[in-house]
KEKE-3310 file (N, C-alpha, C; in steps of 0.2 Angstrom, whole numbers, plus 5000, padded with zeros to 4 digits):
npx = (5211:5215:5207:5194:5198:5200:5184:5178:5187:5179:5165:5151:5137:5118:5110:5093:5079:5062:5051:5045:5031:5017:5006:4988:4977:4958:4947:4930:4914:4899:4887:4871:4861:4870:4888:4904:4920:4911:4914:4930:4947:4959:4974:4978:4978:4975:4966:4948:4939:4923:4914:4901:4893:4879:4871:4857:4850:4849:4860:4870:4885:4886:4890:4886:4885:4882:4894:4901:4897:4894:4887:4869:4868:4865:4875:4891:4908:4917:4929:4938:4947:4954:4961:4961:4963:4950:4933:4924:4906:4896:4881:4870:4860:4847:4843:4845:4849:4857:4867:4858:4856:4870:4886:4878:4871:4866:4874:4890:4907:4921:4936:4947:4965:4979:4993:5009:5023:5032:5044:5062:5076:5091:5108:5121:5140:5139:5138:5147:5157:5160:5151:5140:5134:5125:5122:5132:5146:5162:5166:5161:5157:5167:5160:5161:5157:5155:5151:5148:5152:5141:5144:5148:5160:5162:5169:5171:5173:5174:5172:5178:5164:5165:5175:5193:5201:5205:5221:5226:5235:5242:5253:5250:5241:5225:5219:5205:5201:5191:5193:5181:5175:5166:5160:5151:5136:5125:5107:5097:5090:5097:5111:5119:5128:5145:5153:5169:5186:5198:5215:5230:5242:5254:5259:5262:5269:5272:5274:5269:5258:5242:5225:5209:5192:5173:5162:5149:5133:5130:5119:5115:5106:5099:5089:5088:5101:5106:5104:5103:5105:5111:5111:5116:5124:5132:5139:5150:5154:5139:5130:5118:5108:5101:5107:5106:5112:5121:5126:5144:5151:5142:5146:5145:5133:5123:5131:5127:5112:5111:5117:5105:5096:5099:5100:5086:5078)
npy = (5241:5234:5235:5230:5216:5213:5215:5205:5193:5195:5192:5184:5174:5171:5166:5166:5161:5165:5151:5147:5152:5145:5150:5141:5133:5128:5116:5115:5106:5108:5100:5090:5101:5102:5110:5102:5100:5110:5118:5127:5127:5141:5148:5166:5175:5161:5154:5149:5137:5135:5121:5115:5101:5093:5090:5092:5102:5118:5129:5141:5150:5160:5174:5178:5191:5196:5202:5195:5181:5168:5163:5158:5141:5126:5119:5125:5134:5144:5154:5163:5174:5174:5187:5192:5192:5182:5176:5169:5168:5160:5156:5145:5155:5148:5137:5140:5152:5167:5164:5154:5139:5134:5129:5119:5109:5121:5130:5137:5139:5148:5148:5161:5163:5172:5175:5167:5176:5185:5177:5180:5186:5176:5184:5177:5165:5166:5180:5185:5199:5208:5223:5234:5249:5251:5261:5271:5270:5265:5267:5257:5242:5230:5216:5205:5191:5185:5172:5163:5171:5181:5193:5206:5216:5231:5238:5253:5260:5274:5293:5309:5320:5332:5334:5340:5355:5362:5354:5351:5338:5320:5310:5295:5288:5294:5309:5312:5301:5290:5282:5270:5261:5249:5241:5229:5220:5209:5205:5190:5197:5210:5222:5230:5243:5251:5266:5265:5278:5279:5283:5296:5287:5281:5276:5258:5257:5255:5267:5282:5280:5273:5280:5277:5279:5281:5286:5288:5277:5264:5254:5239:5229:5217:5208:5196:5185:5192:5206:5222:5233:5249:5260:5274:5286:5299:5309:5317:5321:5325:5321:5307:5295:5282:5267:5257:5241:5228:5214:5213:5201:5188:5173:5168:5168:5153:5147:5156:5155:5140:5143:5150:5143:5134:5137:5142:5128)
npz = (5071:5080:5093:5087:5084:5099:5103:5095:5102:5114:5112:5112:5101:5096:5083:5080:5069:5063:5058:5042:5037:5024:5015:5015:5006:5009:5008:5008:5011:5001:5003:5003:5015:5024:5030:5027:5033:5046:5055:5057:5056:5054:5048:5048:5031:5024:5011:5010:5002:4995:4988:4981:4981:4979:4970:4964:4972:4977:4984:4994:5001:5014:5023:5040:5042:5030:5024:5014:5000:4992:4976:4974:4969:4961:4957:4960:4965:4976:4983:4994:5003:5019:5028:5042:5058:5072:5074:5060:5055:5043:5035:5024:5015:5010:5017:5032:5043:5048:5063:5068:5075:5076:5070:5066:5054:5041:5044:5048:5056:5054:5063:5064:5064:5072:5057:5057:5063:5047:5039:5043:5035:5038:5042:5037:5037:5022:5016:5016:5005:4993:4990:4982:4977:4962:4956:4960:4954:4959:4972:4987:4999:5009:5016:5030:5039:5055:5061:5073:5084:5080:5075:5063:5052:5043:5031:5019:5006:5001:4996:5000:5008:5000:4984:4984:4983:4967:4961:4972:4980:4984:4993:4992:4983:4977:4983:4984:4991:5005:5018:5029:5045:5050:5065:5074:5083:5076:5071:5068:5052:5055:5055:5069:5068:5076:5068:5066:5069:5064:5063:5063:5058:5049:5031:5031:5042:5062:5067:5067:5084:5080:5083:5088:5087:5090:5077:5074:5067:5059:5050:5044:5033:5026:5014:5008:5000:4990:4990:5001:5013:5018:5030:5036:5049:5051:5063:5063:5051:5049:5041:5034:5027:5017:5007:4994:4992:4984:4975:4969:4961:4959:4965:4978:4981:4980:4991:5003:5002:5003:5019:5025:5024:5031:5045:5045:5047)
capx = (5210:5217:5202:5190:5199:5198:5176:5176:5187:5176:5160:5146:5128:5117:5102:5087:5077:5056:5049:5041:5023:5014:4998:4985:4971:4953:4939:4922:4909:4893:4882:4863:4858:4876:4893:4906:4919:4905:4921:4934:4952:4966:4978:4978:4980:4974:4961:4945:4936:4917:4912:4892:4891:4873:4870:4850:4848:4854:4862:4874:4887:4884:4893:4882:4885:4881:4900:4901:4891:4893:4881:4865:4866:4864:4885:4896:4914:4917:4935:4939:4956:4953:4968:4963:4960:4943:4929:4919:4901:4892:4876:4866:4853:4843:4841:4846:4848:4862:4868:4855:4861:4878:4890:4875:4866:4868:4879:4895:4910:4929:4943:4956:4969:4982:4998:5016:5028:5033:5052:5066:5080:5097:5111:5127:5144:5137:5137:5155:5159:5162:5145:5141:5128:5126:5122:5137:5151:5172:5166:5157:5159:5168:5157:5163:5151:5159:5143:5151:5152:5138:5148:5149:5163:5162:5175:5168:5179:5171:5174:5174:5157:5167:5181:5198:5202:5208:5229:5228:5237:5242:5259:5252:5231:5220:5216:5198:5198:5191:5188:5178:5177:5162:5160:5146:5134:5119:5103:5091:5092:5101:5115:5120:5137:5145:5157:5177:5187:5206:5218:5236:5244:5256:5259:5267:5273:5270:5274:5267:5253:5235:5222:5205:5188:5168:5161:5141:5132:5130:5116:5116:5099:5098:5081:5091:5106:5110:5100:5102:5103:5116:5107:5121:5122:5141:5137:5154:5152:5132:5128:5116:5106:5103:5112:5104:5118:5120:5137:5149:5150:5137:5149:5145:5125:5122:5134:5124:5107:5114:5119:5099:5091:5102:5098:5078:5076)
capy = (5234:5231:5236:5226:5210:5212:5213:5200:5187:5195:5194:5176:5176:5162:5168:5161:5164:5160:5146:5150:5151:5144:5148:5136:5130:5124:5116:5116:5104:5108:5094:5091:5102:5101:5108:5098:5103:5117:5123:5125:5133:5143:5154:5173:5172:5155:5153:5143:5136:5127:5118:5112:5093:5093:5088:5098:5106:5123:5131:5145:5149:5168:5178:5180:5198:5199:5206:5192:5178:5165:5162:5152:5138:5120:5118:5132:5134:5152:5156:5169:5173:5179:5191:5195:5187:5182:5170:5173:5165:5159:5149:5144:5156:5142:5131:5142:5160:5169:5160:5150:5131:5136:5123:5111:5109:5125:5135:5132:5144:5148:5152:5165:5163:5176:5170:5169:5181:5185:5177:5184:5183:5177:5183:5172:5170:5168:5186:5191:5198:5214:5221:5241:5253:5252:5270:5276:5267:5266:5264:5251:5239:5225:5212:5199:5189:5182:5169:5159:5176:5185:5199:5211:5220:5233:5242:5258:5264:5279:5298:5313:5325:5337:5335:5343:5360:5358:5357:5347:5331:5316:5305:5289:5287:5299:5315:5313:5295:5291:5272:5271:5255:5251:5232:5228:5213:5207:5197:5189:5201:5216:5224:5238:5243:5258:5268:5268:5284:5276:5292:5296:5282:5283:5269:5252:5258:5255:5274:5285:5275:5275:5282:5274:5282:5280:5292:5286:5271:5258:5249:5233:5227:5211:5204:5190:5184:5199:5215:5225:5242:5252:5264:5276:5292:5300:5317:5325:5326:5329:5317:5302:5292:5275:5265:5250:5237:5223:5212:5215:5194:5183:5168:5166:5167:5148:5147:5161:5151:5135:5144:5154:5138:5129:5141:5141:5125)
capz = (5071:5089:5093:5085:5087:5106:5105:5094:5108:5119:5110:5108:5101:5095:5079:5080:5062:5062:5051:5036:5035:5019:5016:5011:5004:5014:5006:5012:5003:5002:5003:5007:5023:5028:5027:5029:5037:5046:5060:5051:5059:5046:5050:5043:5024:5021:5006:5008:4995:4994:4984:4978:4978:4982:4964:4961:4977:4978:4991:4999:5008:5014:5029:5042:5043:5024:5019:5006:4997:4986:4972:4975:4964:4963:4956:4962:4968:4979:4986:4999:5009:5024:5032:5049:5065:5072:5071:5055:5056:5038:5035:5018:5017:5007:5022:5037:5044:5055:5070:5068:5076:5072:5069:5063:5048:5036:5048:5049:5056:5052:5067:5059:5070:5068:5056:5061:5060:5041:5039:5041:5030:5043:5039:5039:5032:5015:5014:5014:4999:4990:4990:4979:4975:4955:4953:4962:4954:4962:4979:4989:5003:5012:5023:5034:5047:5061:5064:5080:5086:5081:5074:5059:5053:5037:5027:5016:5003:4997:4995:5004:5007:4993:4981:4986:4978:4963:4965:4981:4978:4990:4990:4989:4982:4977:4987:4987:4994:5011:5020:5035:5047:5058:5069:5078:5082:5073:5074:5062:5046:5054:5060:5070:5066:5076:5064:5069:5064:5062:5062:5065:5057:5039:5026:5031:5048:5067:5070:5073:5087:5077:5088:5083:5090:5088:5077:5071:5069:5052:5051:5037:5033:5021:5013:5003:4998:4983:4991:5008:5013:5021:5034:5039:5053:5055:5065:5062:5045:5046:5035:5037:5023:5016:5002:4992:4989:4979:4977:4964:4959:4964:4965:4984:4983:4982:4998:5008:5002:5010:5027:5027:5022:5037:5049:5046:5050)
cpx = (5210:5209:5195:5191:5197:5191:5177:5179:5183:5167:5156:5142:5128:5110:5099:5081:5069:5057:5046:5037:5021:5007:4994:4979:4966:4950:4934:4919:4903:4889:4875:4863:4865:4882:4898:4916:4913:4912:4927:4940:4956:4968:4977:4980:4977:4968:4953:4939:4929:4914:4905:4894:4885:4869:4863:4849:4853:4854:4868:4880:4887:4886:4887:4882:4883:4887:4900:4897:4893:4887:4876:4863:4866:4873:4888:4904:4917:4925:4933:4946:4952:4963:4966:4959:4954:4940:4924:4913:4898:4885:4873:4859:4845:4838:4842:4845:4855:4862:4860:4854:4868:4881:4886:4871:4870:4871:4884:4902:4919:4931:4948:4960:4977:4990:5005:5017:5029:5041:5056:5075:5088:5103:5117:5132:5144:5138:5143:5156:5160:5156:5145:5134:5130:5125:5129:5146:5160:5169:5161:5159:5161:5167:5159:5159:5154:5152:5144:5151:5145:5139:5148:5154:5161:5167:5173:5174:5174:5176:5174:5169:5160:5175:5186:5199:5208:5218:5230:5230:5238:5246:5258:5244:5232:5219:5210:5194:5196:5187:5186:5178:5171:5160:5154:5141:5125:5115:5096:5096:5096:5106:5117:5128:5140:5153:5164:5179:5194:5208:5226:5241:5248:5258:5263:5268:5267:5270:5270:5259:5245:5229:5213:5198:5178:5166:5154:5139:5130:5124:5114:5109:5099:5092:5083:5097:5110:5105:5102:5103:5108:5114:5113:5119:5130:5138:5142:5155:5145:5129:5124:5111:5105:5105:5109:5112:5116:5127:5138:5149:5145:5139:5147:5138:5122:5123:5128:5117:5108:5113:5109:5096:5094:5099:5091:5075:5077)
cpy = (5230:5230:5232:5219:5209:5212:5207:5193:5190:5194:5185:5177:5169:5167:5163:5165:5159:5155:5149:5149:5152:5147:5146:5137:5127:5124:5112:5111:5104:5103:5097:5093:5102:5103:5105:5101:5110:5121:5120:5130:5132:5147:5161:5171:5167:5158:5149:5142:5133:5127:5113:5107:5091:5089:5093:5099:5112:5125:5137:5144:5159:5168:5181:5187:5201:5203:5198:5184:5176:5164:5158:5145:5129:5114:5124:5129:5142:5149:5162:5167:5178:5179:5191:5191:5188:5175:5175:5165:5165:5154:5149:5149:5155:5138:5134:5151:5163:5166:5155:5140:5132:5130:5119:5113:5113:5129:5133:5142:5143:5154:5155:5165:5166:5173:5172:5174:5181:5182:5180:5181:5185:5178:5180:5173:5168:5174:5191:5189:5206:5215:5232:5242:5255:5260:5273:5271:5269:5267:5260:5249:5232:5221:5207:5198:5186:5178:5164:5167:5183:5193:5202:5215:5223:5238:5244:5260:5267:5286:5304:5319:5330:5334:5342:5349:5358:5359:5352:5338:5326:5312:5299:5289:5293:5304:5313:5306:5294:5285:5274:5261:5255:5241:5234:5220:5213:5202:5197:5193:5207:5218:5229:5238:5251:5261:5269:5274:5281:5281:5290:5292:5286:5275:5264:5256:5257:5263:5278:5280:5278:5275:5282:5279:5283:5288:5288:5280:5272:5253:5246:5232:5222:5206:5198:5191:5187:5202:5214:5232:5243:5258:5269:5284:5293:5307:5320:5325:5326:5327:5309:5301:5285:5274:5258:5248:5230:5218:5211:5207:5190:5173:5164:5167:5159:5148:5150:5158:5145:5137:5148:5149:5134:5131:5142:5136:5124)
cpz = (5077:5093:5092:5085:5095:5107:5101:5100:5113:5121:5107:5107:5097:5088:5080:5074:5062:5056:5048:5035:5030:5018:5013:5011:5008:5011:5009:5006:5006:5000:5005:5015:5026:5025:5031:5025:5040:5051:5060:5056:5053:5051:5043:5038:5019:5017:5007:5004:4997:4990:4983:4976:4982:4974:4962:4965:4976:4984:4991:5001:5008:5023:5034:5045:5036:5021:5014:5006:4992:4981:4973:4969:4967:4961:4957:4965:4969:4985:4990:5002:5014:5029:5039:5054:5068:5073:5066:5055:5048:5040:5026:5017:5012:5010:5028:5037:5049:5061:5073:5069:5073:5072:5068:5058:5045:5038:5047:5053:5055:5058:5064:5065:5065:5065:5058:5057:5052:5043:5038:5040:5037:5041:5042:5032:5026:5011:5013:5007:5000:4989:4986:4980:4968:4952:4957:4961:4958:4969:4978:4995:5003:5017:5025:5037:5051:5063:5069:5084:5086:5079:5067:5057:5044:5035:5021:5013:4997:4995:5000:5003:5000:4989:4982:4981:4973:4964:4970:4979:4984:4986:4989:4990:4978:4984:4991:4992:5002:5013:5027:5035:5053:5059:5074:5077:5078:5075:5069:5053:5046:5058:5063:5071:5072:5073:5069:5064:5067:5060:5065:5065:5049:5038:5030:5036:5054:5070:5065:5076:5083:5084:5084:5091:5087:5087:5071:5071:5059:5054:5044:5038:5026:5020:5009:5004:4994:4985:4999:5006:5017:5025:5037:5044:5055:5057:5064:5054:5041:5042:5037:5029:5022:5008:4999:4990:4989:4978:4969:4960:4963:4963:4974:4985:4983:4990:5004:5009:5008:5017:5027:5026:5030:5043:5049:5046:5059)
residu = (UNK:UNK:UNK:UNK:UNK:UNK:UNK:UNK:UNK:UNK:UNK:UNK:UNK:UNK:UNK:UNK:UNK:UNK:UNK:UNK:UNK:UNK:UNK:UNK:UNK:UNK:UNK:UNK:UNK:UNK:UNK:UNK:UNK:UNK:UNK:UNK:UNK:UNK:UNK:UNK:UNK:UNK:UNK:UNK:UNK:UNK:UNK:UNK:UNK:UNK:UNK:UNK:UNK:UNK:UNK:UNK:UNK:UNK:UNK:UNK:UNK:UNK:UNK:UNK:UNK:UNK:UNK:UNK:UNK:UNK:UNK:UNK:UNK:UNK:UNK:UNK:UNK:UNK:UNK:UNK:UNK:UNK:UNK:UNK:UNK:UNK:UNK:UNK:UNK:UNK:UNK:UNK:UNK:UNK:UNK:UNK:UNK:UNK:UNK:UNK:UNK:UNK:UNK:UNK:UNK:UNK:UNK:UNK:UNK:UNK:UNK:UNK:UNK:UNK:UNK:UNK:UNK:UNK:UNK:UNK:UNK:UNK:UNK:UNK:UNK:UNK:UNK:UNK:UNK:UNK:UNK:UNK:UNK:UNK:UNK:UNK:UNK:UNK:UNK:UNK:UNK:UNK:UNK:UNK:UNK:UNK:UNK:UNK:UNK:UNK:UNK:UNK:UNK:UNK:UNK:UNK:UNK:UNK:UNK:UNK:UNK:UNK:UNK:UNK:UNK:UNK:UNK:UNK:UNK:UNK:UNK:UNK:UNK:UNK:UNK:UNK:UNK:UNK:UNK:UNK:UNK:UNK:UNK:UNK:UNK:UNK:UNK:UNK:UNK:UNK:UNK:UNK:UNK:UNK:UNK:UNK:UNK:UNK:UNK:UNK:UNK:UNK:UNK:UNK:UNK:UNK:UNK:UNK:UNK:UNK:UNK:UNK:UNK:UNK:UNK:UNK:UNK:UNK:UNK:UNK:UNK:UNK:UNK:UNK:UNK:UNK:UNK:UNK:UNK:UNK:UNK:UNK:UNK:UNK:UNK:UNK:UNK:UNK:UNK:UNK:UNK:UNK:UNK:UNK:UNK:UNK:UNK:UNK:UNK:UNK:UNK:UNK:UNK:UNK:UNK:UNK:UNK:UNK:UNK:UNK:UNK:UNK:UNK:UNK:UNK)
# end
């Protein structure tokens, strides 16, 4: 613990967490001889619509490359999403032709412009709690966040790789029990933790001196407020894996929302 007190007084960081891109809706009307907007910008995702207010003229809207095609009619409404970045060119092929006057008359075209980053969920101290893996009941973990610090610490109380032969006892627990300790800092939704191995210590006492030593790394990963993962790699006991975990009460999930909601603006 000496140990870990002295990074955190010696340890600052600041998260900084995207804004959350929407994706919306764009409508197009089609009028006589014209659409309207005819150049039109979205971002990746968005949707856009047009819509036949020409009354008895019919007309179009068709991809000037011929990958899609609304119906020729003289009332319609035609959706599309477009995902990926570009310029995509359309025209009416009622009243025009491919690149044909573009942007005037029955041409019209749409800028994809690529969309922000996906959000990522920050973690903050929301998230201390008591946190398990439901298929592996009697162990689990302990998280703290140090978020003035930028900091991490987690507290594993599991078992060890095999059950003690039978016979083998222990003056104070269980035999088979075995807690691990890893601190480290974090940013946005993940942390990298690297595992302490705390040895040569007995109960409630300063003596004998405990002798603490880095043995793998811990990496936390959090998509909300109740799920993350536990990504673990200890080499001296040759073991590496991940771990869904979930929290034991969800009495501090509001709380966690608040501080993710504070922090993406």
């Amino acid at each position: 613990m000496g140990k870990m007190l002295f990074r955190i007084s010696a340890t600052i960081g600041f998260v900084l967490v995207p804004a959350i891109a929407i994706a919306e809706i764009h409508v197009i009307t089609v009028n006589d001889n014209f659409f309207s907007p005819n150049d039109l910008t979205i971002q990746a995702g968005d949707t856009v619509r047009w819509t036949n207010a020409a009354g008895g003229n019919s007309h179009d809207a068709t991809a000037d490359d011929f990958s899609w095609a609304s119906v020729t009619a003289s009332s319609f409404t035609f959706e599309r999403v477009f995902d990926s970045a570009g310029e995509v060119l359309y025209h009416c092929t009622v009243h025009s032709a491919p690149g044909l006057n573009r942007n005037t008359n029955m041409n019209g075209r749409i800028t994809v412009q690529a969309a922000a980053p996906a959000p990522v969920f920050p973690i903050n101290a929301g998230l201390n709690d008591s946190w398990f893996n439901p298929a592996t009941p009697g162990q689990g973990f302990f998280i703290t966040v140090f978020p003035d610090l930028q900091m991490m610490f987690l507290a594993w109380f599991t078992y060890d790789t095999e059950r003690p032969m039978p016979g083998v006892g222990a003056i104070l627990g269980e035999p088979g029990h075995r807690w691990l300790t890893a601190f480290g800092p974090y940013f946005a939704d993940t942390a990298t933790l690297e595992v302490e191995l705390t040895q040569g210590g007995v109960f409630d006492s300063i003596e004998p001196a405990v002798v603490q030593s880095a043995d793998g790394t811990i990496e936390v990963v959090f998509s909300d407020c109740n799920a993350g993962s536990v990504n673990y790699n200890i080499p001296s006991a040759a073991v590496s894996g991940q771990i869904p975990i979930e929290r034991i009460a969800l009495d501090n999930v509001p709380t966690c929302e608040a501080e993710a909601e504070a922090l993406a603006q």
